[in-house]
N, C-alpha and C positions, 0 to 999 in steps of 0.2 A: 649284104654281109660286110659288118665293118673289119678291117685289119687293123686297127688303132688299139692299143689296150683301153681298156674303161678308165674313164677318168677318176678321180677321187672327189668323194662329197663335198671338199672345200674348192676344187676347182667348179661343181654344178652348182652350188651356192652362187659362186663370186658370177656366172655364165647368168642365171637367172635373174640376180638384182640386175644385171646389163637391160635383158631381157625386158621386164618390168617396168626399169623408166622409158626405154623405148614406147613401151603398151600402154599408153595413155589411156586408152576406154577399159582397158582394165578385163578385156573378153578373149585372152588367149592368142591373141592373132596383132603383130604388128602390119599397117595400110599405111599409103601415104599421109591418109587424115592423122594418126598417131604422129609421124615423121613431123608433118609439118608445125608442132609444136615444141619439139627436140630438138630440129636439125635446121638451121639459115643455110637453103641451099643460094640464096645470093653471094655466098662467100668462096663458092664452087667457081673454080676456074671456067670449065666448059658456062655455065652461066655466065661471068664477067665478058667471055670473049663474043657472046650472042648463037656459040655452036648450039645448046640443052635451052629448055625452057624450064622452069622450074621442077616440073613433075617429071622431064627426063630425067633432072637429077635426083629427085626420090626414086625413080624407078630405078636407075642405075646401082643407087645404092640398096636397093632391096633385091636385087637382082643378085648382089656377092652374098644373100645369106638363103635365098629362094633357092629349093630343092630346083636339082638342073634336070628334073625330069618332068615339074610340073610349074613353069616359070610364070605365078598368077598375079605378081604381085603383091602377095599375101604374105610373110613370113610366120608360121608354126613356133613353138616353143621348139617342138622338136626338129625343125632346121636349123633354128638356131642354135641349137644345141649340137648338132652334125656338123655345123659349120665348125663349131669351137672346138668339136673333139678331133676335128684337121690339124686345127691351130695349136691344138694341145700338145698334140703326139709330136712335136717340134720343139717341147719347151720342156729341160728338166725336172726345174724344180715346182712345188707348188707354190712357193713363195715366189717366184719371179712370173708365173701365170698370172699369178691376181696380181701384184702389183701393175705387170700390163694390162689387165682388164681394168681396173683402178682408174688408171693414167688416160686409157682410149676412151672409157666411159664418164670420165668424172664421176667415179663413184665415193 
C-alpha cells in the first residue's frame, strides 16, 4: 500500500523516458548488461579507490531502484517507478520534478 499521492502523467512521462534510455534491450527490465552502456562506473569513487569492481558498482547502483524485498538485480518499470514516486512526494511542483529528472538523466 503506497501512502504517497499518485503522481501526475507529466511526472510518469518525464519517470519513463529515464526509464527507457537506461533499457537499452528495450525488454522492460533494466540489467547490468543495459547499465553498462549508460553508466562509466570507472568514474565511481569506490571504483578509483580499488574498494567495487566494476559490477559492484552496477549492482550498487541498481540496488537504490531494486524493490527491497526482491533484490535480483533486475530493475522493473514498475520499481522504478516506486522508486520516483518516493522522490516525488518530496518535490512540489511538476515543473521542478522534471527539470530534476531532466538534469540527473540527461534527458
Amino acid at each position: 500500500i503506497s501512502l504517497q499521492p499518485p503522481m501526475s502523467n507529466a511526472r510518469k512521462e518525464i519517470i519513463m523516458q529515464a526509464f527507457r534510455k537506461l533499457d537499452k534491450s528495450g525488454d522492460g527490465v533494466v540489467t547490468i548488461e543495459d547499465l553498462r552502456e549508460v553508466y562509466n562506473a570507472k568514474h565511481h569513487p569506490k571504483y578509483q579507490n580499488g574498494d567495487w569492481t566494476e559490477d559492484q558498482v552496477f549492482r550498487a547502483f541498481l540496488d537504490n531502484f531494486d524493490s527491497p524485498y526482491d533484490k535480483d538485480g533486475k530493475v522493473t518499470t514498475e520499481e522504478f517507478m516506486n522508486y520516483y514516486a518516493g522522490v516525488s512526494a518530496s518535490i512540489d511542483t511538476d515543473v521542478y520534478f522534471i527539470i530534476m529528472m531532466k538534469n540527473a538523466w540527461k534527458l
